[in-house]
C-alpha positions in Angstrom: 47.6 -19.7 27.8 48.0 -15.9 28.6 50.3 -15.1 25.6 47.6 -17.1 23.0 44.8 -14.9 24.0 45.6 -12.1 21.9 47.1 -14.3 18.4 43.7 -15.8 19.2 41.5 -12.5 18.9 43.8 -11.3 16.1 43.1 -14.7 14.1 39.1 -14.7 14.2 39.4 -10.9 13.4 41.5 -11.0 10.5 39.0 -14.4 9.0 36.5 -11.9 9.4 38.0 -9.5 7.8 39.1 -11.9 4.9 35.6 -13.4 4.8 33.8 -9.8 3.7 36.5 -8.9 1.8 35.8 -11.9 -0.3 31.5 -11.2 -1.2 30.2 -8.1 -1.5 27.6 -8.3 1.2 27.8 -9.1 5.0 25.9 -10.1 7.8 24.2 -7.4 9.7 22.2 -8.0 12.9 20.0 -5.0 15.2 18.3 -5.7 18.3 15.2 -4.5 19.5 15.8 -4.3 23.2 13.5 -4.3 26.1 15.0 -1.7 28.2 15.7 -1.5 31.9 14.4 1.8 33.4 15.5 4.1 36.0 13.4 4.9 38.8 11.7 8.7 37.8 13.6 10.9 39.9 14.6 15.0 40.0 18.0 13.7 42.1 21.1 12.4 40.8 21.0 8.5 42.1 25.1 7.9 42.7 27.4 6.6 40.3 27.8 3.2 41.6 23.6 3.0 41.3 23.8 4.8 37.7 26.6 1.9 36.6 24.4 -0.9 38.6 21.5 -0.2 36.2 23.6 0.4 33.2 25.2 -3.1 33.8 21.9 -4.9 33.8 21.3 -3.8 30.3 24.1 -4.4 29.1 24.1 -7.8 30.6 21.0 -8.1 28.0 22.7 -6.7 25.1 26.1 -8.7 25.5 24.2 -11.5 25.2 22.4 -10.5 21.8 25.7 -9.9 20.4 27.4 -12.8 21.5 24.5 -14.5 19.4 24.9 -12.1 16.6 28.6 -12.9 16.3 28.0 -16.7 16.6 25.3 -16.5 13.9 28.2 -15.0 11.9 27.5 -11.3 11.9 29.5 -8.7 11.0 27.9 -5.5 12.8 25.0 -5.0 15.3 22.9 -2.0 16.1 21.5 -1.5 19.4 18.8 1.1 20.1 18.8 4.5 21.2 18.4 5.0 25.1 19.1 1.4 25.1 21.6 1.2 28.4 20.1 3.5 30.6 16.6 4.3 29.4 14.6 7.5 29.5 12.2 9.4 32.6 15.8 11.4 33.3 15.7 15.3 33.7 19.4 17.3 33.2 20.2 16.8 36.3 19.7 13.2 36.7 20.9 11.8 34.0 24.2 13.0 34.7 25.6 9.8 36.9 25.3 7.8 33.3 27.5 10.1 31.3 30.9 9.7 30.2 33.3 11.5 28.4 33.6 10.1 25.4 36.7 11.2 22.9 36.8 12.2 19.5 37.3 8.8 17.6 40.9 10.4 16.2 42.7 9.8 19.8 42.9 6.0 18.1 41.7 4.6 21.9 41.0 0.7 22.6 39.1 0.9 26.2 38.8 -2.5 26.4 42.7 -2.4 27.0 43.4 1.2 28.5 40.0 1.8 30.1 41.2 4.7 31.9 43.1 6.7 29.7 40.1 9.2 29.2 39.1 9.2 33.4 36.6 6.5 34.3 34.8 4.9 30.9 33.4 1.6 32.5 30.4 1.9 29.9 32.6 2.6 26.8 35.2 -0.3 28.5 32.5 -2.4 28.1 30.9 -2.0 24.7 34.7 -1.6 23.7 35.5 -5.7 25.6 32.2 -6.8 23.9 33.1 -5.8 20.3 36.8 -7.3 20.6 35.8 -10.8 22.4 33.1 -11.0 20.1 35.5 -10.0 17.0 32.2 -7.6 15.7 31.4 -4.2 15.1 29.1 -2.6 18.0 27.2 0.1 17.6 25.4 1.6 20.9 23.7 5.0 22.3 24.8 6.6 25.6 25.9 10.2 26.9 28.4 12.3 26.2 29.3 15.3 28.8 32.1 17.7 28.7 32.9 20.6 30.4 32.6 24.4 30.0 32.9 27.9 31.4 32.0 31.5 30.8 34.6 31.9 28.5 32.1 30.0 25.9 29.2 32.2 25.9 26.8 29.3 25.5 27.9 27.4 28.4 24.7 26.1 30.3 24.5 27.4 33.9 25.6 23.9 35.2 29.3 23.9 33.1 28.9 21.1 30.8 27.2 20.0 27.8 25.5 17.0 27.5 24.8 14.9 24.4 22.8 12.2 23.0 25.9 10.1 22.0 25.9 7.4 19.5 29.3 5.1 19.9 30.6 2.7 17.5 33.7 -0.2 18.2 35.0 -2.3 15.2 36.1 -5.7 15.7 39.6 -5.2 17.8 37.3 -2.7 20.3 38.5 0.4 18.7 36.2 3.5 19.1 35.6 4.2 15.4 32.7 6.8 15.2 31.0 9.3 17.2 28.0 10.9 16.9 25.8 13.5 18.6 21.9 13.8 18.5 21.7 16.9 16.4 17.6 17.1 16.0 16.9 16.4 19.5 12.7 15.6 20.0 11.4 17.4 22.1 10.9 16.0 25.5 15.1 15.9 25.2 15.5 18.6 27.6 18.7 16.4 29.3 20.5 16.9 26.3 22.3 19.6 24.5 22.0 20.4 20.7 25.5 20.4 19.2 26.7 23.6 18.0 26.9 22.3 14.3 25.6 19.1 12.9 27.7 16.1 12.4 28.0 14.7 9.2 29.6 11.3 10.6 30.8 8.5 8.4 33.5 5.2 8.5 34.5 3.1 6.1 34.6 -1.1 7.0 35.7 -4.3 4.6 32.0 -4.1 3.7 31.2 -0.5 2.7 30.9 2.6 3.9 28.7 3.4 6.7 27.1 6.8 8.5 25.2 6.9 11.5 22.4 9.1 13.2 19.8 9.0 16.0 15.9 8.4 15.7 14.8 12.0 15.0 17.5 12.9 12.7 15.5 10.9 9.8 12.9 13.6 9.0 15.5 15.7 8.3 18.3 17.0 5.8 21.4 17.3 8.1 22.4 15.2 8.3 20.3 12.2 7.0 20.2 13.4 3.4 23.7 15.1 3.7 25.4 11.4 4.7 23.6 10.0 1.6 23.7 12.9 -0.9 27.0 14.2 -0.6 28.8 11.6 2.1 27.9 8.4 -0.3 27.3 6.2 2.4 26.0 2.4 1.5 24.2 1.5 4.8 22.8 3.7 7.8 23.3 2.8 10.4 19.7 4.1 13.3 19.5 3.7 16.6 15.9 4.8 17.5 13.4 5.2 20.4 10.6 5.7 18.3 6.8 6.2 19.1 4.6 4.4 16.8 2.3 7.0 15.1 -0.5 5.6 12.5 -1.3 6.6 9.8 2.4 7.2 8.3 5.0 7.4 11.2 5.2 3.6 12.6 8.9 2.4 12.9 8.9 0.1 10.4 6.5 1.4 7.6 8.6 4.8 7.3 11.6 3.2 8.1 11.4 0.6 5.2 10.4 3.7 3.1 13.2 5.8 3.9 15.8 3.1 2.8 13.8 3.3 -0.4 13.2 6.5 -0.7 17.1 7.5 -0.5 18.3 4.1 -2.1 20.5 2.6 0.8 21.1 0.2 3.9 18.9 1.1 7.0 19.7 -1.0 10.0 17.2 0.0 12.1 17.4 -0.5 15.9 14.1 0.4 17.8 13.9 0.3 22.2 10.5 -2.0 23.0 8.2 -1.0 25.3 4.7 -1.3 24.8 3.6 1.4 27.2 5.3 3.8 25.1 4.2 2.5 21.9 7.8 1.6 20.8 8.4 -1.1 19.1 9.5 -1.5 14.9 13.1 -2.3 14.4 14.6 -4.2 10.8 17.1 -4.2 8.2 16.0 -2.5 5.0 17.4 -2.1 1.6 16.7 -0.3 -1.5 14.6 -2.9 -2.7 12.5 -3.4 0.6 13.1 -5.1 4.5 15.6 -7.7 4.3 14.0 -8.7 7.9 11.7 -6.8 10.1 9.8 -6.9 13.8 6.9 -5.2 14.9 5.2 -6.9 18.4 2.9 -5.0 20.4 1.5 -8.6 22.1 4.8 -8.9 24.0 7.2 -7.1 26.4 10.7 -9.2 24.7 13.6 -8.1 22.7 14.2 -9.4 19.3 17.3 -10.1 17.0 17.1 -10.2 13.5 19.7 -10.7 11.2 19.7 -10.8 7.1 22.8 -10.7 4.4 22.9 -7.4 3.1 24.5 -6.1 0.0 27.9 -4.1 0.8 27.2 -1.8 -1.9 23.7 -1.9 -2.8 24.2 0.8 -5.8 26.4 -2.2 -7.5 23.6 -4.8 -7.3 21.3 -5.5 -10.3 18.5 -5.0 -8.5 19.2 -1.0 -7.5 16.0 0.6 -8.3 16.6 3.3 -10.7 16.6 7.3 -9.9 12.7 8.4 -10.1 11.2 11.8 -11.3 8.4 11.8 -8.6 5.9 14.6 -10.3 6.6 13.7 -14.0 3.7 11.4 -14.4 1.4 13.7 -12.2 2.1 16.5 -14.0 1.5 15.3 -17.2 -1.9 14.5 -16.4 -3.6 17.3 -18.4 -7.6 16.4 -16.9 -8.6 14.4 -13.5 -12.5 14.4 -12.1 -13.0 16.9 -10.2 -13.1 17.2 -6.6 -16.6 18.6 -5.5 -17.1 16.6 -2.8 -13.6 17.0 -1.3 -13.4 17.6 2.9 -10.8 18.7 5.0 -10.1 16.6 8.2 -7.6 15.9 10.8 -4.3 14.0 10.4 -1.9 13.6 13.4 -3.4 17.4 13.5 -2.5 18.6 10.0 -5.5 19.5 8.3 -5.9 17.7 5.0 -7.8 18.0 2.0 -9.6 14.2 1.2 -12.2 12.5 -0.8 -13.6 9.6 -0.1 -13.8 6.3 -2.7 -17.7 5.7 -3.1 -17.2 3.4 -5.9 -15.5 -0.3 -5.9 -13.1 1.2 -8.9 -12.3 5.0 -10.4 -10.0 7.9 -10.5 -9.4 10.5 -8.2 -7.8 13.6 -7.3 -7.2 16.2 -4.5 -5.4 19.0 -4.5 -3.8 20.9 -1.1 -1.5 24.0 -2.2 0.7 23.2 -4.7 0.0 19.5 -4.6 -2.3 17.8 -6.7 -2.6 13.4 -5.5 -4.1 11.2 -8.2 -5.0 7.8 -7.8 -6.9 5.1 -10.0 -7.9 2.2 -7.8 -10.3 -1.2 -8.2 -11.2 -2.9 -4.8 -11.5 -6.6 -4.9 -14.0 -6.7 -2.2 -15.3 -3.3 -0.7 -16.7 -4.0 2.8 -19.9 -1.2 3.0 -18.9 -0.9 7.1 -15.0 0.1 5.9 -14.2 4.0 3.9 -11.2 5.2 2.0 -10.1 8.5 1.6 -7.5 9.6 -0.7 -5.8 12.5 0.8 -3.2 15.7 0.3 -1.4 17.8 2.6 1.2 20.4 1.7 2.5 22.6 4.5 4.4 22.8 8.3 4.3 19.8 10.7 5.7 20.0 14.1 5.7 22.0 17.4 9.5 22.5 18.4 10.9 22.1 15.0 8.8 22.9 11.8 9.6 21.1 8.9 7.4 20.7 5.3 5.5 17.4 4.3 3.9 16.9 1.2 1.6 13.9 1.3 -0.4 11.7 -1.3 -2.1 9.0 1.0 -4.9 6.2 0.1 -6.0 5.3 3.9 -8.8 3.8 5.6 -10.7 5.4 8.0 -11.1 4.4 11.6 -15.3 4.2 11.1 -17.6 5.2 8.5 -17.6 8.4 10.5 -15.5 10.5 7.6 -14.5 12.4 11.0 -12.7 9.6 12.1 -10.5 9.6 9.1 -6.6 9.7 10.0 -7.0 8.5 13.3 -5.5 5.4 14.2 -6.5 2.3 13.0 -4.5 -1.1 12.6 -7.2 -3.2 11.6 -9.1 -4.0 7.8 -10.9 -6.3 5.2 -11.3 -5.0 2.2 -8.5 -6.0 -0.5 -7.5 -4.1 -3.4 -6.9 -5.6 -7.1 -4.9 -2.6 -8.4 -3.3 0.3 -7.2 -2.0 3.5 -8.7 -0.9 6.8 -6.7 1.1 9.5 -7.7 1.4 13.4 -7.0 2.7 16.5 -8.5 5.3 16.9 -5.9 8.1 20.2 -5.6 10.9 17.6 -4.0 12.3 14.5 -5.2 12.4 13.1 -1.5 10.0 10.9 -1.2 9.3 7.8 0.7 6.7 5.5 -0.7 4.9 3.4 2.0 2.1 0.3 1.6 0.9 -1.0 4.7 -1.5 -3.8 5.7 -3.8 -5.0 8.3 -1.9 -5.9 11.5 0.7 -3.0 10.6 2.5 -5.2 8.0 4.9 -4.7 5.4 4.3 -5.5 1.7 7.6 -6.8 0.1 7.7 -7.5 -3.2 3.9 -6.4 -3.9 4.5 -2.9 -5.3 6.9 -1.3 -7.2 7.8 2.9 -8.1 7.9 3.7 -11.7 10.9 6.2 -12.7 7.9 8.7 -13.8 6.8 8.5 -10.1 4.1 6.3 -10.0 3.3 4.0 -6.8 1.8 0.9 -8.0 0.6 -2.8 -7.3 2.1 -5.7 -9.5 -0.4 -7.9 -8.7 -3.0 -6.7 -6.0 -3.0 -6.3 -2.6 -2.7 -10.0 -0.2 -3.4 -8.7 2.7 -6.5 -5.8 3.7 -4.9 -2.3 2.9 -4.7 0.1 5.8 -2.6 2.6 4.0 -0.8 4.0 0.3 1.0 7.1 0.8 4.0 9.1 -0.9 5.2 10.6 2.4 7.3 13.7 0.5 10.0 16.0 2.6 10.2 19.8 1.4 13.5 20.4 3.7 13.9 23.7 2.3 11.1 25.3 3.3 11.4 24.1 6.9 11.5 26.5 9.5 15.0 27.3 11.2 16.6 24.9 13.8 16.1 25.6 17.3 19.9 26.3 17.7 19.8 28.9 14.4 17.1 31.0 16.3 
């Protein structure tokens, strides 16, 4: 039996190979994983605990992509911190690291583990991708070592990095990524000293990867899509749901159709922390999606993606996001406008007193117009259309410009931008659009419950975010969530 094992592995590999060769789209799978955590601790545990508790996740996440692979996929995405969890400071979360190589030393750790020192995590992930015959994408940590010759050595003599890791089908280490926009409880981890613009090419398309964070900003999310030409992204994430615009799968969802690709989006789940929200999402809208705050499980999805979305007939075309806003030449006025509180930007707002009209609000150099007809406006339930042009952040500064139709949290017009998952009141027609200075921009619908709307609105090429044929669901929220990336503020690492 010993010498079929490996003409075994190399037959299911090459049908695989043969089988996305032959369609243009594939399989792609991400799991939203329930993660294991470390006890909070200042002290190193040892290694043999570190590996002990990076074992049982993995235990989980072998199991999700043996069931991924027999459901015929061709990739999965697992999710940030998803092997040995977060509540680590520098110094304790140094037991889970490994060295992990540049992906040009052409290594296979499931058959020459310790080529690179002791790799039992990246032997692993390596074992599961070749006895699966699947590409395996993961997130773990990356040390290596320095000294005062490099001048920005840390005091302990290593560097540490959020490290994403990818294996094709045979277990071959294929990619490599480090965390470049590091949030910023992150204090384990190092920034790289330049960004990484990381991309590989499969039998179904060409694929770049980043970490959670990295989304908001151009390098090197824009940068692998601008100028690198990916056709899927792949995103492993520990993300925070934040209403009204920042849950996982509402900007997520936009993002892909906003920049026009694949996002395989792999969120952690924990309730505690507000994390849940993974999917797969193409230019056109979520191919599959998962949002459960009732539950504390892990979820797979899969969906059949296009390999090259840009080929398909479907491709939404290129939009000019002001040109419709900026032709308007006269909008009602906005007397009774109000500034208020938005995850603590302040924005300029007005609220809808009528069932139907037009509005406008203007916030800097953005001016939001909206024309709108209610089906059924509830008196105990307020909209607000909103604008904000400026700086969001603490750590890192970066520049939104924002058209958003929301509800408020209570008739309170204080309470506007908090919170809120809940609504009643349906909307027949919807129309929103903005005179924005940046042609990055994510357009985002979402319902009662925090649900998607696939298939229920559409972008016009003149910028316009509209409903085909009214809302189904209560509205919670319309927005044009726009990125100004260059009038951000430096990168930590550039000041």
């Amino acid at each position: 039996m010993l010498p079929f094992q490996p003409l075994l592995h190399t037959g299911v590999f090459t049908l695989r190979v043969l089988q996305a060769l032959a369609s243009d789209t594939f399989i792609a799978a991400v799991y939203e994983h329930a993660v294991i955590l470390p006890d909070p601790t200042d002290k190193p545990v040892s290694p043999d605990a570190a590996l002990a508790l990076m074992n049982k996740n993995m235990d989980v996440l072998e199991g999700a992509i043996k069931e991924a692979a027999q459901q015929g996929a061709h990739i999965i995405v697992t999710p940030e911190d998803g092997i040995y969890g977060w509540q680590l400071t520098r110094e304790s979360i140094y037991p889970y690291l490994e060295d992990i190589p540049a992906p040009v030393v052409n290594w296979i750790p499931c058959t020459d583990p310790s080529r690179f020192g002791p790799a039992p995590v990246q032997e692993r992930l390596s074992c599961m991708a070749r006895n699966n015959s699947i590409y395996v994408v993961a997130n773990t940590g990356d040390k290596k070592p320095c000294n005062s010759s490099d001048p920005s050595c840390p005091s302990d003599g290593r560097y540490q990095y959020n490290t994403d890791v990818v294996f094709d089908p045979e277990g071959k280490l294929v990619a490599r990524y480090h965390k470049y926009n590091l949030f910023r409880g992150e204090t384990q981890f190092n920034y790289p000293k330049e960004p990484e613009v990381v991309t590989f090419e499969t039998p179904f398309g060409k694929f770049g990867i980043f970490t959670c964070f990295d989304i908001l900003f151009h390098e090197p999310a824009v940068v692998l899509v601008s100028k690198m030409q990916v056709d899927t992204v792949l995103f492993l994430t520990a993300w925070m749901n934040v209403l009204p615009f920042l849950t996982a799968v509402e900007f997520h969802s936009a993002w892909a159709m906003g920049m026009r690709v694949n996002l395989l989006s792999a969120n952690t789940h924990n309730i505690s922390f507000a994390m849940t929200g993974s999917g797969l999402f193409t230019p056109e809208g979520p191919a599959a999606y998962h949002y459960d705050t009732g539950t504390e499980e892990g979820c797979l999805l899969l969906a059949e993606l296009s390999a090259h979305p840009w080929r398909s007939p479907t491709y939404p075309p290129a939009v000019n996001w002001s040109l419709y806003a900026a032709s308007i030449k006269k909008f009602p006025g906005q007397n009774d406008a109000f500034s208020g509180s938005v995850q603590q930007d302040i924005f300029t707002s007005s609220e809808l007193r009528r069932k139907a009209g037009n509005y406008t609000v203007c916030q800097g150099d953005l001016c939001c117009h909206l024309i709108y007809r209610m089906s059924n406006k509830r008196k105990n339930e307020v909209y607000v259309l909103g604008a904000f042009d400026g700086l969001h952040g603490s750590l890192i500064k970066y520049h939104w410009q924002i058209c958003t139709l929301l509800k408020c949290k209570s008739t309170d017009l204080d309470t506007c931008g908090q919170p809120v998952q809940t609504a009643q009141t349906k909307f027949e027609m919807f129309s929103l659009s903005g005179t924005f200075g940046t042609n990055y921009i994510f357009p985002e619908v979402l319902y009662s419950g925090v649900q998607l709307a696939p298939g229920e609105f559409e972008v016009l090429r003149d910028g316009r975010l509209k409903s085909k044929h009214g809302t189904s669901k209560p509205l919670l929220t319309v927005t044009l969530f726009g990125r100004l990336y260059e009038k951000d503020l430096p990168h930590p690492l550039r000041t």
